[in-house]
C-alpha positions as CSV (number, residue, x, y, z in Angstrom):
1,X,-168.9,169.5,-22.2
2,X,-167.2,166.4,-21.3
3,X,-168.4,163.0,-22.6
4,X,-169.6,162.6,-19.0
5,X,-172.3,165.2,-19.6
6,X,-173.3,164.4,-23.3
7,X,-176.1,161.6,-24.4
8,X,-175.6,158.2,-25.0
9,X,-177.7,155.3,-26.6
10,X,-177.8,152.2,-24.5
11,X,-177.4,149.3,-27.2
12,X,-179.7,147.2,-24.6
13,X,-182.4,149.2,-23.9
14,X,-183.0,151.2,-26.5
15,X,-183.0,154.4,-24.3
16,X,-181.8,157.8,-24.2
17,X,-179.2,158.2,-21.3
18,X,-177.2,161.4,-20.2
19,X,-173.6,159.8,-18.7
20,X,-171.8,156.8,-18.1
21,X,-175.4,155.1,-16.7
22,X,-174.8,151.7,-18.9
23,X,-171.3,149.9,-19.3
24,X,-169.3,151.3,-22.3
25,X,-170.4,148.2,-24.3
26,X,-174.0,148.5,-24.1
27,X,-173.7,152.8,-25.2
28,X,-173.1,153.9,-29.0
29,X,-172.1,157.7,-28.4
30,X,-171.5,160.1,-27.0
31,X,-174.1,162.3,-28.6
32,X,-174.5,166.4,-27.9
33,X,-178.4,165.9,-27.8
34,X,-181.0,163.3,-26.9
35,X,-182.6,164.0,-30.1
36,X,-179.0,162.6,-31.9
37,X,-178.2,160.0,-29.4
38,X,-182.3,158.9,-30.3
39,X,-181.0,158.1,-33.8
40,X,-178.4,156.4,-33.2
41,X,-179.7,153.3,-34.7
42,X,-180.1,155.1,-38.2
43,X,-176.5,157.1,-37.9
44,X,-174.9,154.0,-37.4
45,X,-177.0,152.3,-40.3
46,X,-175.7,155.3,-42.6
47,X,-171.9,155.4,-41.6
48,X,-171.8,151.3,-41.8
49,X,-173.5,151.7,-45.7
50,X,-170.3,154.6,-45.7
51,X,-167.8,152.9,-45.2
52,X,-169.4,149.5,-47.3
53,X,-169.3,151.5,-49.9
54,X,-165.6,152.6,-49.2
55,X,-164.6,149.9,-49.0
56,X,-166.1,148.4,-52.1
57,X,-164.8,151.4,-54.0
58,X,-161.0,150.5,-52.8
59,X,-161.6,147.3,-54.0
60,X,-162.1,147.9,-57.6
């Protein structure tokens, strides 16, 4: 499946989309189901505490 076909979440709207329907700055993705590309907010919520915490631990 090329990124073309997979789910995106527009940054703008809050919507689901399948494809390149938004600019590439206004999509977080690309997502294999609408279901993940819905929770996009919260996945990127997760990976930016990740990587926070990462980097924190580097620090010490």
């Amino acid at each position: 499946m090329s990124d073309a076909d997979k789910y995106w979440y527009n940054l703008k709207t809050g919507e689901v989309q399948q494809g390149f329907e938004a600019p590439s700055v206004d999509r977080a993705g690309p997502f294999d189901t609408a279901e993940e590309a819905a929770r996009a907010p919260e996945i990127m919520r997760e990976r930016s505490r990740a990587w926070a915490a990462e980097d924190a631990a580097e620090d010490d």
